[in-house]
ZALOLUM-521446 format. One record per residue: x, y, z of N, C-alpha, C, O in turn; residue number from 1; residue in three letters. Coordinates in steps of 0.1 Angstrom, whole numbers. Each point is the difference from the previous one (the first is absolute). Layout:
N
X	Y	Z	X	Y	Z	X	Y	Z	X	Y	Z	NUM	ALA
...
This chain:
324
8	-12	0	-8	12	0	9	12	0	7	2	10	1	UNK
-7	7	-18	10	14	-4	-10	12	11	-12	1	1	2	UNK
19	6	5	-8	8	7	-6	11	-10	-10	5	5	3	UNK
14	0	-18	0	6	-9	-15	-2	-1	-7	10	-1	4	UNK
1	-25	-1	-14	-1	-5	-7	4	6	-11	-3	-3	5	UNK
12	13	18	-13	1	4	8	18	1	-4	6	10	6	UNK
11	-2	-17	4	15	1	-9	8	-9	4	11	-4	7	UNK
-15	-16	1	-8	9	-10	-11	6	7	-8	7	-6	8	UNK
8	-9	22	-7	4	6	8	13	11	-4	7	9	9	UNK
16	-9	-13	8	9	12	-5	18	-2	-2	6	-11	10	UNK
1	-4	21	-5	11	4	11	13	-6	12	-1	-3	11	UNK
-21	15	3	2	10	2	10	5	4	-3	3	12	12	UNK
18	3	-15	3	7	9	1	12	10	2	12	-4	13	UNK
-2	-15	18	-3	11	6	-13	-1	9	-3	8	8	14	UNK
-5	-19	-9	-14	0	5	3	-8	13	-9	-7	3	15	UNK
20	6	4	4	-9	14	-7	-16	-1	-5	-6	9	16	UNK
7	3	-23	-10	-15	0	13	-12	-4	9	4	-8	17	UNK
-10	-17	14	11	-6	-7	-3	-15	-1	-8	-4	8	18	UNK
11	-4	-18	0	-16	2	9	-3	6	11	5	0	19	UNK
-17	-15	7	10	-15	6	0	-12	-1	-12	-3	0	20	UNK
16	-3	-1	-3	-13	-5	4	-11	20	12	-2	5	21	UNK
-21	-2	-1	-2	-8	13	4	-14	-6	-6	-8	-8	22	UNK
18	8	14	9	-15	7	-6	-3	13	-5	8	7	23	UNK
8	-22	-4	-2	-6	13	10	-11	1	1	-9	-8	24	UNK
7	9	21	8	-13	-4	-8	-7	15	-5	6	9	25	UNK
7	-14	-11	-6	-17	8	11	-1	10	11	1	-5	26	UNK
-11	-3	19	5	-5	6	1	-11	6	-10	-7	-2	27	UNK
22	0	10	-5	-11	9	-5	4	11	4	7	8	28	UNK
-19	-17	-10	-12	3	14	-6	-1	0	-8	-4	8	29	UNK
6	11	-23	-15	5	-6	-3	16	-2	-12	3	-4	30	UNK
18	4	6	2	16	-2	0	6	-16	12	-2	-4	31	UNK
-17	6	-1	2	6	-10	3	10	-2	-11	6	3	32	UNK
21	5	-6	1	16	1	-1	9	-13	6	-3	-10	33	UNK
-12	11	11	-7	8	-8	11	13	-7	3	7	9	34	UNK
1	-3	-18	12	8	-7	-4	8	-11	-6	-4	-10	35	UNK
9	17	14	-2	7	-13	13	6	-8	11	4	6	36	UNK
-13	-4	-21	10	4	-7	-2	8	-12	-6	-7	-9	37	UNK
10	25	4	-5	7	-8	3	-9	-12	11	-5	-1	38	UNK
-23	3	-9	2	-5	-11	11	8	-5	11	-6	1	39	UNK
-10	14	-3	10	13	-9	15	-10	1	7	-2	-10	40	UNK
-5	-5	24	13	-6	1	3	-15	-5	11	-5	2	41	UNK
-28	-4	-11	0	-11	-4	2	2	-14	-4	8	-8	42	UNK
14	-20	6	-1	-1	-18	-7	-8	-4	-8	1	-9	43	UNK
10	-15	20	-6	-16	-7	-3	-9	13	8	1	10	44	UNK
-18	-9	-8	-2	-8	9	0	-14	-7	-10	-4	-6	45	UNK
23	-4	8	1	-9	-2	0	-15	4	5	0	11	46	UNK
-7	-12	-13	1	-10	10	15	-5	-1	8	-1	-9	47	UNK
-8	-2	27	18	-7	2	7	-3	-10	1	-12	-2	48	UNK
6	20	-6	11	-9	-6	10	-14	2	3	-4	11	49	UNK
-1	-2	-20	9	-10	-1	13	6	-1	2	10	-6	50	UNK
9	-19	16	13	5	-2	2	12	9	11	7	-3	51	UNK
-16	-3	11	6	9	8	10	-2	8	-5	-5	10	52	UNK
20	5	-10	9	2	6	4	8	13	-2	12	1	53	UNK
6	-18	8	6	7	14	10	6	-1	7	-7	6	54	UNK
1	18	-11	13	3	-3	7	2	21	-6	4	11	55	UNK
17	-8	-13	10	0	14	-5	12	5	-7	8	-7	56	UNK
11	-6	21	-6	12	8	-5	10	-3	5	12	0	57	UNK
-19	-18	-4	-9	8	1	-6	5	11	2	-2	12	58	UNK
-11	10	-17	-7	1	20	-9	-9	-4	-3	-6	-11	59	UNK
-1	7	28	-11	-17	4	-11	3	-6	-5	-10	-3	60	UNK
-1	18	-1	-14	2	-4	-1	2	-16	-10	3	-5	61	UNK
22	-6	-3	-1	3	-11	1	-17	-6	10	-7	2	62	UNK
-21	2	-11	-1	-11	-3	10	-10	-14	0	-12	-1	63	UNK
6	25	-8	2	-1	-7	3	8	-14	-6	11	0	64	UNK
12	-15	-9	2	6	-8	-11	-10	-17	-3	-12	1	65	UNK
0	18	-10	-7	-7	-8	3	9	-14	4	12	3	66	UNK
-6	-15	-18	1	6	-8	-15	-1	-9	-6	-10	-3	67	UNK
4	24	0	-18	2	-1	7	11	-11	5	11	2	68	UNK
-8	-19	-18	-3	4	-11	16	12	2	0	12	0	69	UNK
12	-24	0	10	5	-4	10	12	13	10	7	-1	70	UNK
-19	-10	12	5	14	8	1	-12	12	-7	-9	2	71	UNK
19	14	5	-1	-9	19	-4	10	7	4	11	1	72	UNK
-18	-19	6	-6	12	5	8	-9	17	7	-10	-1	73	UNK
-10	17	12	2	-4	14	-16	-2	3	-9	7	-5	74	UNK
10	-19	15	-13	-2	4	-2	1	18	9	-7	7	75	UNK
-17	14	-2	0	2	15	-12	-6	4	-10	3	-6	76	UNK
10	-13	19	-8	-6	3	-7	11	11	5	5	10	77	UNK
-21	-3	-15	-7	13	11	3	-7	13	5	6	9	78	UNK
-10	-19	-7	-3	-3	13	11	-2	5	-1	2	12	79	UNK
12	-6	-15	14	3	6	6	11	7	5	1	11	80	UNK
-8	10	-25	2	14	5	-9	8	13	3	11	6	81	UNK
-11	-17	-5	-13	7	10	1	-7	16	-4	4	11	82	UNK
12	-15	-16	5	-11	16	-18	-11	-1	-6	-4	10	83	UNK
3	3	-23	-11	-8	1	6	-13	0	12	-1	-2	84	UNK
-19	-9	5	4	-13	-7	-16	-8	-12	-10	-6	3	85	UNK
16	10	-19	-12	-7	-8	0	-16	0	9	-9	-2	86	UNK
-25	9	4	-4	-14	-3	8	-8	-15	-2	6	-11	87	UNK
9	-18	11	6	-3	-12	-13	-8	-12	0	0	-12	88	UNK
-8	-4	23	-7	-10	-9	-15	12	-11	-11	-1	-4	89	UNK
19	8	3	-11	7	-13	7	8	-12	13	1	1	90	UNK
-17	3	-9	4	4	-14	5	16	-1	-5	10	-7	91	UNK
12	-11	13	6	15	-2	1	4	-14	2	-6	-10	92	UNK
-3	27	12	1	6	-13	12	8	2	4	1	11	93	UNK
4	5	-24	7	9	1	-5	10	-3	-8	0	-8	94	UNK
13	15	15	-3	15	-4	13	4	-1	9	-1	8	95	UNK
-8	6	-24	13	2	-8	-1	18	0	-4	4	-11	96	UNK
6	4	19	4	18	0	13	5	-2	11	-5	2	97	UNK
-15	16	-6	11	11	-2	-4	10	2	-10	5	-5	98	UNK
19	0	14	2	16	9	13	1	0	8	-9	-4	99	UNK
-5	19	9	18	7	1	10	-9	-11	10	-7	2	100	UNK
-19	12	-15	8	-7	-9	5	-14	0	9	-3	-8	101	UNK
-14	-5	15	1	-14	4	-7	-9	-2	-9	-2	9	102	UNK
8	-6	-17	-11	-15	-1	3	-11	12	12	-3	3	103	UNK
-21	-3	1	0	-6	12	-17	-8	2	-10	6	-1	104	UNK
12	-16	4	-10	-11	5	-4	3	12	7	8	7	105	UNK
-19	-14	-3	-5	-5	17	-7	-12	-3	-11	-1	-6	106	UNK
20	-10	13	-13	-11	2	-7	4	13	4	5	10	107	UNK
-22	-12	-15	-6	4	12	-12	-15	-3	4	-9	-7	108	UNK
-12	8	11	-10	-7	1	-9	-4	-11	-2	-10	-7	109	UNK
-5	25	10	-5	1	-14	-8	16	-1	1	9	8	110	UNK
-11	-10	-22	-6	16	1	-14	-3	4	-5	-11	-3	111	UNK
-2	19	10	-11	3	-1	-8	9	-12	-8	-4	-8	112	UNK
12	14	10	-7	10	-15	8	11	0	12	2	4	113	UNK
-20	7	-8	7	14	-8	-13	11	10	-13	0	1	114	UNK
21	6	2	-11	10	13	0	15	-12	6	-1	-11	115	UNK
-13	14	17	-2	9	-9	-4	8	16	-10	-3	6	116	UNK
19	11	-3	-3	9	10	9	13	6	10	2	-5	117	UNK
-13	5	14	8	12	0	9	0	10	-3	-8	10	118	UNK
12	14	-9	10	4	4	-5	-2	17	4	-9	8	119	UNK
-12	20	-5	-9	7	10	-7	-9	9	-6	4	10	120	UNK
9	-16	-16	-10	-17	5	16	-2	8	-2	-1	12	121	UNK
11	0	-14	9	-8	4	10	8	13	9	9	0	122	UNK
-14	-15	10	8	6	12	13	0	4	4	-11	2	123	UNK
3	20	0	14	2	-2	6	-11	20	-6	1	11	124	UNK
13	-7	-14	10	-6	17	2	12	5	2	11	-4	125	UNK
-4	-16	16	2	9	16	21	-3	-4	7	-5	-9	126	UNK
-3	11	22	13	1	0	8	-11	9	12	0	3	127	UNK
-20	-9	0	0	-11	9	3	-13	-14	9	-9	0	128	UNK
-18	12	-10	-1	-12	-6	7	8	-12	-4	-6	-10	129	UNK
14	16	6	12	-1	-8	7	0	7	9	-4	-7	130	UNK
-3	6	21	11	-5	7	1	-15	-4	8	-3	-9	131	UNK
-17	-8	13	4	-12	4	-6	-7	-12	3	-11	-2	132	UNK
-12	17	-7	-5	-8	-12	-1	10	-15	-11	4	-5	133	UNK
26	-1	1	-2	7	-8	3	2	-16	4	8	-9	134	UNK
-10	-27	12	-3	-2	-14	-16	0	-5	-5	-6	-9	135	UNK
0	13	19	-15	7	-3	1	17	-2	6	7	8	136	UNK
-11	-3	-18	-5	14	2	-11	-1	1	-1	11	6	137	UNK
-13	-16	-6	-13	4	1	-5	-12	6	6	-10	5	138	UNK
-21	13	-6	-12	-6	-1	-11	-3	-4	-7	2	10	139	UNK
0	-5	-19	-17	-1	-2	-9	-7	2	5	-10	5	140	UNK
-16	10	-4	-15	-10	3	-2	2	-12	2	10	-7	141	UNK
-5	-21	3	-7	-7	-14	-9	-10	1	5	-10	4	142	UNK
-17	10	-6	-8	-15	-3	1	-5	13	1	-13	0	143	UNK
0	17	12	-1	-5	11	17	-5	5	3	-4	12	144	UNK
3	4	-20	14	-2	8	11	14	-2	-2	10	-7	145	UNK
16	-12	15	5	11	2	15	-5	-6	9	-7	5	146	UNK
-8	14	-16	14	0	-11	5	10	6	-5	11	4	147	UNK
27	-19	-5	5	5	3	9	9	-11	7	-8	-6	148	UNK
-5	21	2	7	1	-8	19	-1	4	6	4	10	149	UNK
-1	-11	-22	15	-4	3	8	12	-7	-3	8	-9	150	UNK
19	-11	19	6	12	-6	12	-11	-9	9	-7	4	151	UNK
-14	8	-14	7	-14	-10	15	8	0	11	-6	1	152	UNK
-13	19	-3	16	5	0	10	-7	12	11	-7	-2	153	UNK
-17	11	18	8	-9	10	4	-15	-3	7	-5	8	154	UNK
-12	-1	-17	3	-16	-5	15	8	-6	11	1	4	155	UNK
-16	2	-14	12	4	-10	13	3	3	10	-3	-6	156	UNK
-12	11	19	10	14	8	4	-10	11	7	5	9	157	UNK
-9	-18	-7	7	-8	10	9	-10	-9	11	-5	4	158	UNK
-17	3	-18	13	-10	-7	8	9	-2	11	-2	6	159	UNK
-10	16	-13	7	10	-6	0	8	5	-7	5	-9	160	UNK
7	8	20	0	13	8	0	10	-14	-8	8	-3	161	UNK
18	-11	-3	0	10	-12	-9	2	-12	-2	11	-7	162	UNK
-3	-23	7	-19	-1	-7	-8	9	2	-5	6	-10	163	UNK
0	-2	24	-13	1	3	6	15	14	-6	11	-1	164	UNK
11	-12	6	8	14	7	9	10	-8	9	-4	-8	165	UNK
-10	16	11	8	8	-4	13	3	5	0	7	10	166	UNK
11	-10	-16	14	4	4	10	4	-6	5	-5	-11	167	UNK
1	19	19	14	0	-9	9	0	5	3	4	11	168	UNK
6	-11	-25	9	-11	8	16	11	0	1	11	-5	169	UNK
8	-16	13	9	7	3	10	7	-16	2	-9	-8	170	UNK
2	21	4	0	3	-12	-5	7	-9	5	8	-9	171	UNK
-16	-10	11	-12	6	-7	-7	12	4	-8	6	-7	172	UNK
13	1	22	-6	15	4	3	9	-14	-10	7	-2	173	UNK
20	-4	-7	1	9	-6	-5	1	-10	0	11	-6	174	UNK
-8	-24	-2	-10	2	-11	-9	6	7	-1	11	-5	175	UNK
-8	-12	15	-12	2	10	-2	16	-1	-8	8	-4	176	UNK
24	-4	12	-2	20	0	13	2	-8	12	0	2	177	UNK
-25	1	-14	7	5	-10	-2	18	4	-10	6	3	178	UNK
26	2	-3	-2	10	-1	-4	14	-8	-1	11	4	179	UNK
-1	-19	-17	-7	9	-11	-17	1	6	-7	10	-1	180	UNK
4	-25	7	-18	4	3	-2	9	15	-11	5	3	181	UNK
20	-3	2	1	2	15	4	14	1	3	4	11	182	UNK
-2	3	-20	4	12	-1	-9	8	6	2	4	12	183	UNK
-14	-1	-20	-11	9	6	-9	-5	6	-11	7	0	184	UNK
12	-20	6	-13	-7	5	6	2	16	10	-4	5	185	UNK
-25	14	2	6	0	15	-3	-13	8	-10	-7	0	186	UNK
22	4	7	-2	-14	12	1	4	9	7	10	3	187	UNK
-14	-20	6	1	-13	-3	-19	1	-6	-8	8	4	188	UNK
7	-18	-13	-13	2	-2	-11	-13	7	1	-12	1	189	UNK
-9	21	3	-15	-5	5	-5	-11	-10	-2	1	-13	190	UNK
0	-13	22	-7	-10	-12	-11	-10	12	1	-5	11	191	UNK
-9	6	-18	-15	-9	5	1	-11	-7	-1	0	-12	192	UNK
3	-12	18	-1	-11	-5	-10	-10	8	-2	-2	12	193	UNK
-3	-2	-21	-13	-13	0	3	-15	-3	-3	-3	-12	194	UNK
9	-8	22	-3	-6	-5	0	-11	9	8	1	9	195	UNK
-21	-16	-10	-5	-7	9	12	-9	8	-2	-4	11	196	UNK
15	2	-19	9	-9	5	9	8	10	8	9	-3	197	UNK
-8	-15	17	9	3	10	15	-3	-8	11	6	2	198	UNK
-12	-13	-8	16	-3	-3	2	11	-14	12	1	-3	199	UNK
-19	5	-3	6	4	-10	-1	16	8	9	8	-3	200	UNK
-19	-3	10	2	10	7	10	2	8	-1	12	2	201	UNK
13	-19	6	4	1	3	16	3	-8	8	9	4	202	UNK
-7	-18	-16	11	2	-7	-2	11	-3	8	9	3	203	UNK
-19	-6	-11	-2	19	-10	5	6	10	12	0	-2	204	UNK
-17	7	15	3	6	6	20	-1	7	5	9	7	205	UNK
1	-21	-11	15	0	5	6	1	-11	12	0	2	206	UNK
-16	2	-17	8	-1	-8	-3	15	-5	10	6	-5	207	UNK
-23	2	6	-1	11	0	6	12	8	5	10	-6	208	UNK
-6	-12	19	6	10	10	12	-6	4	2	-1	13	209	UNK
9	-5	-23	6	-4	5	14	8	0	10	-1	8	210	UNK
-13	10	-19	8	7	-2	-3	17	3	7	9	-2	211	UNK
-17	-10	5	-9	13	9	-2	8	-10	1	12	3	212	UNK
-5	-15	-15	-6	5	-10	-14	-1	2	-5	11	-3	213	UNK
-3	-19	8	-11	0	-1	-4	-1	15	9	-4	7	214	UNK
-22	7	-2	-7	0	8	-16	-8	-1	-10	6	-5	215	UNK
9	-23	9	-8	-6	-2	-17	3	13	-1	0	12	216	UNK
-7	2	-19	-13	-6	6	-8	-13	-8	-4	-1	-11	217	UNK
4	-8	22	-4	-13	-4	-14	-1	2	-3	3	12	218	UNK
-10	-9	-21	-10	-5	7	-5	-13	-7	3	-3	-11	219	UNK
-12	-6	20	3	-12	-6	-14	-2	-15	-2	-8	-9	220	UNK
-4	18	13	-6	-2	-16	-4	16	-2	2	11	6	221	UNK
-9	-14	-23	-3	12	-4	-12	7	5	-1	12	-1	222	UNK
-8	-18	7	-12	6	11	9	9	9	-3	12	1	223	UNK
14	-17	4	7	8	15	4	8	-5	0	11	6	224	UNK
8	-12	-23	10	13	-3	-12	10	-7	2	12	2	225	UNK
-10	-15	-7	-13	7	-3	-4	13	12	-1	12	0	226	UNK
0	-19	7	-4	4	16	8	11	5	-4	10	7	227	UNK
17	-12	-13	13	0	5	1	21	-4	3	11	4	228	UNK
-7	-17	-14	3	11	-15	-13	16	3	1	12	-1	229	UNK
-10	-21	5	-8	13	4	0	4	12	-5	11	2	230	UNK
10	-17	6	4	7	16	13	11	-12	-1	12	3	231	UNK
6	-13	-8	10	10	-3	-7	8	-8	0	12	2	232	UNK
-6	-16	-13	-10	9	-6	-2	9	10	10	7	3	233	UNK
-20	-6	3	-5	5	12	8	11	7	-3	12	2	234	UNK
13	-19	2	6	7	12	12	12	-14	5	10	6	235	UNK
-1	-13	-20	4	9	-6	-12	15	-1	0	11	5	236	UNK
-8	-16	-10	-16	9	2	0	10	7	-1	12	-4	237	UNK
3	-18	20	-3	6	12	10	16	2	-3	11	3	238	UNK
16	-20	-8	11	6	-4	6	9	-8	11	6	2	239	UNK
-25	-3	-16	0	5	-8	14	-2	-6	6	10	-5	240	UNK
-2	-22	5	8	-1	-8	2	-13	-12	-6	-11	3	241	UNK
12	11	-13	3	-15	-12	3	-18	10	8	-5	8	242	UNK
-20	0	-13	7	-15	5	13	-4	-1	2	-8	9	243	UNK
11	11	-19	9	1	-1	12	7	10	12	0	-2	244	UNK
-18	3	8	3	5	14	1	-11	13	7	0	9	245	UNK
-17	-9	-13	4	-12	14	3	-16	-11	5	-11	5	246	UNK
-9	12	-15	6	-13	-10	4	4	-9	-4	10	-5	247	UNK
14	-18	0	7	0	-17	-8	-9	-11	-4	5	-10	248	UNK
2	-23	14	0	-8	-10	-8	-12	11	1	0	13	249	UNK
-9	-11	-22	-5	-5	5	5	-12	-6	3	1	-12	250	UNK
-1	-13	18	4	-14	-5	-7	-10	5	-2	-1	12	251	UNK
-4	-8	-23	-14	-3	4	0	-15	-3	-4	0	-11	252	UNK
6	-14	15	-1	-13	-4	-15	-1	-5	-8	8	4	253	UNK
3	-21	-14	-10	5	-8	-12	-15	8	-12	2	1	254	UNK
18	-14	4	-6	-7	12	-2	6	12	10	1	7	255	UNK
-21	4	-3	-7	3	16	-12	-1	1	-9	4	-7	256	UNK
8	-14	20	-9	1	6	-12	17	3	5	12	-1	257	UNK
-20	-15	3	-3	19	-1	-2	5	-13	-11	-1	-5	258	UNK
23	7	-4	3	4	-12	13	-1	-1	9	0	9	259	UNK
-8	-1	-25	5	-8	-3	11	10	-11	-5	9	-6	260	UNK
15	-11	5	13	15	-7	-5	6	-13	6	10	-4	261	UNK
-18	-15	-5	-1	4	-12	-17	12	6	-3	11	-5	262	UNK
-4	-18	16	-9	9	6	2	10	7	-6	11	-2	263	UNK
14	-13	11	13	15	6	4	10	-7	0	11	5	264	UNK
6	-13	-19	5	8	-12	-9	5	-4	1	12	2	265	UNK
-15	-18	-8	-8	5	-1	-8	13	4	-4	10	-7	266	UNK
4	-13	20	-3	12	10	6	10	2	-4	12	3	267	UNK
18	-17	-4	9	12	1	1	11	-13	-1	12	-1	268	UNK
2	-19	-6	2	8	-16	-18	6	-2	-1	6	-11	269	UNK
-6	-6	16	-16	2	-1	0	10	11	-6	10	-2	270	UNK
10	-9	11	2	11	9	11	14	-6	11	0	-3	271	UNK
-22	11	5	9	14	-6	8	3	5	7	7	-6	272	UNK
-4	-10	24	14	6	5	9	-15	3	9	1	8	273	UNK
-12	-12	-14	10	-9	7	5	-3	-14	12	1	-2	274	UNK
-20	-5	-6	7	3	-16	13	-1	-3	7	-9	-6	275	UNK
-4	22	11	14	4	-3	13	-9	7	12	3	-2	276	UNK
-17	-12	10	11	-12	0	4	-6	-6	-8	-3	-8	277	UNK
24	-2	4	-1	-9	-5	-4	-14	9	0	-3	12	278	UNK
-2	-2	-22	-7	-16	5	11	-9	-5	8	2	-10	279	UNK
-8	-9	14	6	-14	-5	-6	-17	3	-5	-3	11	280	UNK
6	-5	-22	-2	-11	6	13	-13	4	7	-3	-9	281	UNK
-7	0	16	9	-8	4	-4	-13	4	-4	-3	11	282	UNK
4	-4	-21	-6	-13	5	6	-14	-8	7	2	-9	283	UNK
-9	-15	11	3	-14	-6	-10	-2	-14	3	-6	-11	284	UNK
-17	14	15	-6	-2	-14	3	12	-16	-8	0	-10	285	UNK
20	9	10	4	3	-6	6	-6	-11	12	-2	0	286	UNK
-20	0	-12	9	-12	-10	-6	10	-10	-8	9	4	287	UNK
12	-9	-17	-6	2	-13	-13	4	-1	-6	11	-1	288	UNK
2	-28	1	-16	-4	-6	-7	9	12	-9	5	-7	289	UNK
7	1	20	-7	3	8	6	13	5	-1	3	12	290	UNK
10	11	-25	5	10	4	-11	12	-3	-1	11	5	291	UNK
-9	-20	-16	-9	16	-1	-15	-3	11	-11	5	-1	292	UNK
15	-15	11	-8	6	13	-1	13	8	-9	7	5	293	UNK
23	-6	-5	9	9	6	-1	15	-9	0	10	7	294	UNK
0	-10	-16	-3	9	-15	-8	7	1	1	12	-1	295	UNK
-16	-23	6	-9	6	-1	-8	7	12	-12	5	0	296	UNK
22	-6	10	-5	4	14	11	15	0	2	5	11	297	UNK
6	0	-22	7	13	-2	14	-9	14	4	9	7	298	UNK
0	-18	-5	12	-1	8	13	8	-10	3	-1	-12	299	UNK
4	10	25	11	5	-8	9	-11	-6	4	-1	-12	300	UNK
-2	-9	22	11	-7	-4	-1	-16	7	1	0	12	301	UNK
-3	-14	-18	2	-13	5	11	-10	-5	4	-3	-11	302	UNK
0	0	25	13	-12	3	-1	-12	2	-9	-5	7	303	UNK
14	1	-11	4	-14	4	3	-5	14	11	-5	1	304	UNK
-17	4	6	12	-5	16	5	-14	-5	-6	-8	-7	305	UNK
18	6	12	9	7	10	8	11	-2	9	3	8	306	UNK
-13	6	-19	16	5	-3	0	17	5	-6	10	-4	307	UNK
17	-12	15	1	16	10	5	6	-11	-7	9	-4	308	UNK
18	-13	-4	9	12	-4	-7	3	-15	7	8	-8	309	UNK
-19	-13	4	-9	6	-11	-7	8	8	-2	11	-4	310	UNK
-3	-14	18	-6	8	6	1	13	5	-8	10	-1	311	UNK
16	-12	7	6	11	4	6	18	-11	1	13	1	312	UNK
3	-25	-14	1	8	-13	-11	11	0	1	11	4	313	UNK
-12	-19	-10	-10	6	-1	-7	8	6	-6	9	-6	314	UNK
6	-10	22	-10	8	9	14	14	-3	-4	11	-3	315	UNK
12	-12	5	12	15	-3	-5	7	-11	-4	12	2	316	UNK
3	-20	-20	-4	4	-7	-8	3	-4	1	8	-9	317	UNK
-17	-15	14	-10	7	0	-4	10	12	-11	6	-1	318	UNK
20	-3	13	0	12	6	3	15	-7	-7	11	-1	319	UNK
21	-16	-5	4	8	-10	-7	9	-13	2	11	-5	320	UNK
-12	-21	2	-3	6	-14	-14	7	9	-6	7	-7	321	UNK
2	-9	19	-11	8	1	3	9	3	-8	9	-3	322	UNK
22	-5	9	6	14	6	2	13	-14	-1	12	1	323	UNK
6	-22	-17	-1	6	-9	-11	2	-6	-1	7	-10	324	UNK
C-alpha cells in the first residue's frame, strides 16, 4: 500500500488540519497500543520483507537492514524502541518514511486506518511525560481510543545524533558568522521558536546562543508561540511602539500539537503588525514535493533540520535584507 494513494484527499494548507495514519503494535499479555503518525512522513506500507539483515553493532531496537527497490533502507523495530515487547505470533507491516532527508522503516504490528483531523484535537505532554517519555509529543481521542503521536525523529537521532539533532561540529563556526551578513544586522537577535520536541528545543537554543548572537524564546507549540506573539503585540501598542522592538524573527517547526507551523505562519503574515517578521520554517517535513505548503502560507524561508549552519545562514540573511 503506497501512502501516496490516499494523498488525494490531503488537506489545505494552513487550515491546522492533518492526516495520520494509526498503528497499533500488539504486545505480550494482550495489550494493544494505539500510534499516531503524520501521513506527510509515509511513502509505502509494506509487508515484512524477506532478507533482512542484522548488520554488527547495531542498536538493540534496530531490526535490520533490507533492500526495497534498489535502496538499503534501515529497519527500526517500534516496539523495541518504546521498551514494548510485540507479540511474535501475528503478521506484522512495515511503514517505510522520509523526513530529515532520510528513508527509514518501522516495523509495527499493524495499521488500523487513515484518520482526517486537526491539529487542535491533539493534546500537547505535560513536562513530566517529555522528561521521562520523550518519544511522545502528543495525544488524541479517536473512535473511543487514545493515539499516541511518536517523535519518529528520536528513533532516528538515537542510531545517528547527527540525523535528527542540530549540531555544529568543531571547525565549522566560521561559515555560520559569516562577516559580510553580520555587518549591519544588530545582535544578538531575538528569536521565538516553536517547536514540540524537548530534544530539538534544547539543541536550537545551544547551538544558537551559543555564540551569543542570538537570544532564544522557546515554546513548545505554535498555539503558545501564537499566544506568545500577542502578549508582545499588545504590550508594543501599549508602548506606542513597532513589534520589532521586542522580536526580530520567528522559527517555527511545521508538526505541533494545538497548531501546527504552516497555521502559525498563517496568522502571522495575515496579521498587519506581526507581518513584518520574518518567519521561517524549520522542520524534517521540508523536502521538495511538500515546499509550496510553506509557499503558500507567504513563509520567508524553509529548512531542512538538522542543518544549524544553513540555519543560522539564513536567519542573518533574511535579517539583513529586511534592514535594506
Amino acid at each position: 500500500m503506497a501512502a501516496s494513494d490516499n494523498k488525494g484527499i490531503l488537506l489545505e494548507t494552513g487550515t491546522n488540519e492533518l492526516e495520520l495514519i494509526e498503528l497499533y503494535i500488539d504486545e505480550v499479555g494482550g495489550y494493544r497500543g494505539y500510534y499516531g503518525v503524520n501521513v506527510a512522513k509515509v511513502l509505502e506500507i509494506i509487508s515484512l520483507p524477506s532478507g533482512v539483515a542484522r548488520p554488527p553493532n547495531a542498536s538493540s531496537f534496530v531490526a535490520g537492514v533490507f533492500n526495497h527497490r534498489g535502496k538499503v533502507i534501515t529497519l527500526i523495530d517500534l516496539a523495541l524502541w518504546l521498551n514494548k515487547k510485540r507479540l511474535e505470533n501475528t503478521t506484522p507491516v512495515v511503514i517505510i518514511t522520509e523526513f530529515n532527508n532520510v528513508t527509514a522503516a518501522f516495523l509495527v504490528s499493524g495499521i488500523t486506518r487513515i484518520h482526517r483531523s486537526s491539529w487542535a484535537n491533539i493534546l500537547p505532554v505535560d513536562a513530566y511525560i517529555q522528561k521521562h517519555c520523550d518519544s511522545i509529543t502528543g495525544l488524541i481521542h479517536l473512535e473511543g481510543r487514545t493515539i499516541l503521536m511518536l517523535d519518529l525523529e528520536m528513533a532516528i537521532g538515537q542510531i545517528d545524533p547527527h540525523l535528527a539533532v542540530p549540531q555544529i561540529h568543531p571547525g565549522e563556526e566560521k561559515t555560520v558568522t559569516s562577516e559580510t551578513i553580520a555587518t549591519d544586522v544588530r545582535y544578538p537577535l531575538r528569536v521565538l521558536h516553536a517547536d514540540d520536541s524537548g530534544m530539538i528545543r534544547k539543541a536550537t537554543i545551544k547551538f544558537l546562543e551559543e555564540n551569543k548572537e542570538f537570544i532564544v524564546t522557546s515554546k513548545v507549540d505554535g498555539k503558545e508561540a501564537w499566544e506568545y506573539l500577542l502578549d508582545l503585540k499588545n504590550k508594543a501598542g501599549e508602548q506606542k511602539r513597532p513589534i520589532t522592538d521586542f522580536i526580530d524573527i520567528v522559527l517555527s517547526d511545521v508538526e505541533m500539537p494545538q497548531m501546527d507551523g504552516y497555521h502559525f505562519c498563517q496568522k502571522v503574515k495575515s496579521d498587519p503588525e506581526l507581518k513584518v517578521l520574518p518567519f521561517i520554517l524549520f522542520s524534517s517535513l521540508i523536502t521538495d514535493k511538500l515546499r509550496h505548503k510553506g509557499e503558500s502560507v507567504h513563509a520567508d524561508a524553509q529548512l531542512s533540520k538538522p542543518n544549524p549552519e544553513e540555519l543560522v545562514q539564513n536567519l542573518k540573511e533574511i535579517m539583513l535584507k529586511r534592514l535594506q
